[in-house]
C-alpha positions in Angstrom: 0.0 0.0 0.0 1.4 3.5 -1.1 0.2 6.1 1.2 -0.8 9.5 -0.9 -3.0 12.3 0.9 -5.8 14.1 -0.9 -5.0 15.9 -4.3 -1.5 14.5 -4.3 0.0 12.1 -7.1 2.5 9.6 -6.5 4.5 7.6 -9.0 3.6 4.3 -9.1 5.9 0.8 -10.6 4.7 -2.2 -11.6 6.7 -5.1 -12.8 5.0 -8.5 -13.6 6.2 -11.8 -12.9 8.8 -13.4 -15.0 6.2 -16.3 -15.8 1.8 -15.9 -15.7 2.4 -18.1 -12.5 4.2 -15.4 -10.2 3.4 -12.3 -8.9 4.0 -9.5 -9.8 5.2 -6.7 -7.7 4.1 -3.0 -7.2 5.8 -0.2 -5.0 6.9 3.4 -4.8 10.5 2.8 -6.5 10.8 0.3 -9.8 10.9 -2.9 -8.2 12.4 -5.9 -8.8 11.3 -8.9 -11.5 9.8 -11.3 -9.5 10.8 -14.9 -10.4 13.8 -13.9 -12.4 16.2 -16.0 -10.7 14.2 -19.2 -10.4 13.8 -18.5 -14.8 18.1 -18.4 -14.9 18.8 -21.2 -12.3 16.2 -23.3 -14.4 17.2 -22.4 -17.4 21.0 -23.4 -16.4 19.6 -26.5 -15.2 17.9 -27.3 -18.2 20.5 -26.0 -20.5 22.9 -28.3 -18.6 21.2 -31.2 -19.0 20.6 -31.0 -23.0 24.7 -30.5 -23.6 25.1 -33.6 -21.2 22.5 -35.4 -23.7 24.0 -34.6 -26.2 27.5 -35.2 -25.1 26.3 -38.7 -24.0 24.8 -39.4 -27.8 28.1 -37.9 -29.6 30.0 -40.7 -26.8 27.5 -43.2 -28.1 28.6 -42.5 -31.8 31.6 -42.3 -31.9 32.4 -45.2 -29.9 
């Protein structure tokens, strides 16, 4: 909740979740991206996992 008397204006931020499942977040000052290191550790993870694959079927090949 932002506080703003009668008359007055206040800037408002808004940034939405990194995915449609998270929140989003709302303040006085630009706030962070929800979610947006759970996105890069996954997408380490998953990136990670496809170059083992694929280092496993090259193994597989060649040997």
């Amino acid at each position: 909740m932002i506080p703003v008397a009668a008359g007055q204006q206040t800037p408002v931020y808004y940034r939405p979740g990194a995915t449609g499942r998270m929140l989003g977040a709302i303040g006085p000052t630009p706030p962070r991206w929800p979610g947006l290191v759970w996105m890069r550790i996954t997408s380490v993870i998953t990136t990670a996992l496809i170059a083992w694959a694929l280092f496993a079927v090259l193994i597989t090949i060649l040997d």
